[in-house]
Residue, then its C-alpha position, 0 to 999 in steps of 0.5 A: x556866600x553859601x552862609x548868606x543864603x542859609x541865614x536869609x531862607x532861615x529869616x524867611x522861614x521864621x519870618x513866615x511862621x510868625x505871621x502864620x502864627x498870628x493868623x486866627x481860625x474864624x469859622x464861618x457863621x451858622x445860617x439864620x434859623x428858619x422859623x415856620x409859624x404854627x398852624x391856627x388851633x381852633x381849640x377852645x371856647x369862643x363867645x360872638x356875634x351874629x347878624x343877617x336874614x331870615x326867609x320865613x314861612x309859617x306852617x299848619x294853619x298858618x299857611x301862606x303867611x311868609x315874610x323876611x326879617x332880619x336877626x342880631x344875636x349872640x352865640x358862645x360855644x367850644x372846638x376842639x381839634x383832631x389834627x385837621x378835624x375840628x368837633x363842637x357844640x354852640x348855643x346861639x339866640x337872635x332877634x327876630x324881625x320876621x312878621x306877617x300877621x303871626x310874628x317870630x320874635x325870639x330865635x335860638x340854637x344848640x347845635x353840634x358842629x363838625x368841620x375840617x380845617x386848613x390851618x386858620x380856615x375852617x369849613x364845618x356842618x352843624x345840626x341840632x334843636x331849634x326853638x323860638x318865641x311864635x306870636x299869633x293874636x297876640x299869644x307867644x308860644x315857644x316852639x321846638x324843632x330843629x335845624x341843619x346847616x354849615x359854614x366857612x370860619x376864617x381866623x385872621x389872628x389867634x383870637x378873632x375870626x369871622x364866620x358866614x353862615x346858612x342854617x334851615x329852621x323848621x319849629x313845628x307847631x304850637x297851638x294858640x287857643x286864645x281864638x275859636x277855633x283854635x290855630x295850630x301853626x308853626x315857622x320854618x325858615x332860612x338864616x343867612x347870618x354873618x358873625x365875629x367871634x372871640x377865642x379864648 
């Protein structure tokens, strides 16, 4: 009886350690890595396009004439990111449609701009020269002055974004000596434009 028993515990034992030893280790799978996307770079150049209004008044002998005209152009520059800072230059020209009796035809910036951002949202100041196409009696005089503004840029994937944005002109005076006496006039303004542009 007692060799019964044994031999059955012994057929039991091995029995269990077979299965035991069929049993493979799987350990178990390694969580999905979690991947962040990386913040907008605002680096490097950009070429664009702008639209909008000019609120115009013309200056010195011209003053009183006023009138609103609308500007389409193009502008081109290049940022350069510090961490959240965002540092730059850019160049712009537009037609303009301003005109009450004297006429502002051709309007243009270069300017430095300076902003901070929240990774693809931008909100910077610029400021810098002026210049632009003045025609009075049918004389054109190219201007000098200057200019200070700033804006919101929002990128909505890494190579466009779009852009609203203020800037006050003021062009000081030329002289038109095509009439008698001679007329010393100038423009000053507020642009609101709207623009879209390409980063490379």
């Amino acid at each position: 009886m007692n060799k019964l028993l044994l031999a059955g515990a012994a057929l039991v034992a091995l029995t269990g350690a077979a299965s035991a030893a069929d049993l493979t280790y799987e350990p178990a799978p390694a969580p999905a890595p979690i991947v962040t996307e990386a913040a907008f770079d605002w680096t490097g150049f950009y070429v664009g396009v702008h639209g909008g209004a000019l609120f115009g008044d013309f200056t010195g002998d011209l003053n009183g004439l006023s009138g609103t005209g609308g500007l389409v152009g193009a502008q081109a520059g290049y940022n350069y990111q510090i961490d959240h800072w965002v540092i730059g230059v850019e160049t712009d020209i537009a037609y303009s449609s301003l005109s009450d009796v004297a006429e502002l035809q051709w309007l243009g910036k270069t300017t430095a701009r300076a902003g901070y951002a929240w990774d693809n949202f931008l909100l910077y100041a610029k400021g810098g020269v002026a210049y632009g196409d003045l025609k009075f009696a049918d004389q054109s005089q190219w201007a000098v002055g200057w200019t200070a503004g700033a804006g919101v840029e929002y990128a909505f994937t890494k190579n466009l974004t779009a852009r609203l944005e203020y800037d006050y002109v003021d062009l000081g005076k030329q002289d038109f000596g095509n009439v008698d006496p001679i007329v010393s006039g100038g423009a000053t303004g507020h642009a609101i434009t709207a623009g879209l542009n390409f980063k490379f």
